[in-house]
N, C-alpha and C positions, 0 to 999 in steps of 0.2 A: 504494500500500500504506500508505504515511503517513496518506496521505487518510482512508485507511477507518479505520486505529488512532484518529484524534483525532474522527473522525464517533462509532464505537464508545465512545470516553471520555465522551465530552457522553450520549449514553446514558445509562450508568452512572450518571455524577453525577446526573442529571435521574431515576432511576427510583430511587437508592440515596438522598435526602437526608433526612438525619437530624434533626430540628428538638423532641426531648427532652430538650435540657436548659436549665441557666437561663443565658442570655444578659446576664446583669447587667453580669459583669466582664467586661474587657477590655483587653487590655495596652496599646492604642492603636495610631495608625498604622504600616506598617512605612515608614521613611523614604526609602526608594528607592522609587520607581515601575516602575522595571522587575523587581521580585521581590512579589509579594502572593499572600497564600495566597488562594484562592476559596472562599465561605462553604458552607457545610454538607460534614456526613461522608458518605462514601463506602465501601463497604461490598465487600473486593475477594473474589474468588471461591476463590482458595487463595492460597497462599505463596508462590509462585513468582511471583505477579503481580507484573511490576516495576512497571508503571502508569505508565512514562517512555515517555511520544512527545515526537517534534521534528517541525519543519517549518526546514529550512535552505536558502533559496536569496537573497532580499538579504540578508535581519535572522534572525537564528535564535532562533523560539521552538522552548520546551520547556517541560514539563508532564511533572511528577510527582508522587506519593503520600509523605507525611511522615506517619508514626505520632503520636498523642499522644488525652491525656486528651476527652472530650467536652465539657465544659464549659470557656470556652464555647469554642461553634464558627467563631469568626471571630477574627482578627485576636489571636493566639496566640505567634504567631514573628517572632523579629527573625530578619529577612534580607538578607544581605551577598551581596557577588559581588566575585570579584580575577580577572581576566586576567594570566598571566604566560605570555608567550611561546606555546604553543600548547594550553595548558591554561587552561579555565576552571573556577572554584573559588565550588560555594554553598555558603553554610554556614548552617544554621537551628539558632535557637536555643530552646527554647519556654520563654516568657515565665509561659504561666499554671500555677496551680499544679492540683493533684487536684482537682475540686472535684468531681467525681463519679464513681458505679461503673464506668465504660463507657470503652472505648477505641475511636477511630476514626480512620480515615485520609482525609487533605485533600490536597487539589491544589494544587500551590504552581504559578503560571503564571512565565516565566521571561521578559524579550526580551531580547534583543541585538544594536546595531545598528553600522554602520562595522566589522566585524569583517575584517579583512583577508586572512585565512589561510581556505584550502579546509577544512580539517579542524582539529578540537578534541578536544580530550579532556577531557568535559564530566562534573566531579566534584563530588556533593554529600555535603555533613558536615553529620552532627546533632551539634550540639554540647552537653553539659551541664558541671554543674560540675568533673567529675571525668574524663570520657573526651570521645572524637572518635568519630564510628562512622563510616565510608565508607557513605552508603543506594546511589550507584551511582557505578558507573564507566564513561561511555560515549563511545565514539568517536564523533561525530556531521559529518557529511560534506557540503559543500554540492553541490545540487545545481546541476550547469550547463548 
């Protein structure tokens, strides 16, 4: 079922990508390698779509949908991760400013590897200057 949700996202990405705006700026690299957003927007079907799939059996990746501005479409968000005890915690932050009319949603890809613990509770925060927002809260479960 994993399977088909992350075959299904690569779809999506691959039929929804959005390449209208101007690509000038750029906030620079995100400096972890295990959290990078993947380039171009994605365009989700209604509101309800959480657009978080995992795959957890050595290393647990995850892949979810982060709101922000269109321009540009890459390399947008500093992104952090903290492990404490059996919660993992990402947090995005978006670096670029409005620079155009349009709003789109990006896939931020996740890995994580040596994890010790069968189960997490895998939370991501968009962070701005002034608030925190929880985008999700999910248990994610390794398979054995």
């Amino acid at each position: 079922m994993k399977t088909i949700a992350r075959v299904l996202l690569v779809i999506i990405i691959s039929l929804s990508v959005y390449s209208g705006c101007d690509n000038s700026v750029t906030s620079g690299p995100n400096p972890d390698p295990s959290l990078r957003q993947l380039p171009g927007c994605i365009k989700k079907t209604g509101d309800n779509d959480s657009c978080f799939t995992y795959a957890f059996a050595e290393n647990l990746v995850a892949d979810f949908c982060v709101g922000g501005n269109c321009c540009p479409d890459h390399d947008r968000y500093l992104l952090t991760k903290q492990i404490i005890s059996d919660t993992i915690i990402v947090s995005v932050t978006d670096t670029a400013g409005n620079l155009c009319h349009c709003m789109c949603n990006y896939i931020v890809h996740s890995e994580f590897t040596s994890l010790p613990l069968n189960s997490y509770l895998f939370n991501v925060i968009m962070v701005d200057s002034l608030n925190k927002e929880l985008l999700y809260s999910v248990r994610v479960n390794r398979v054995l």
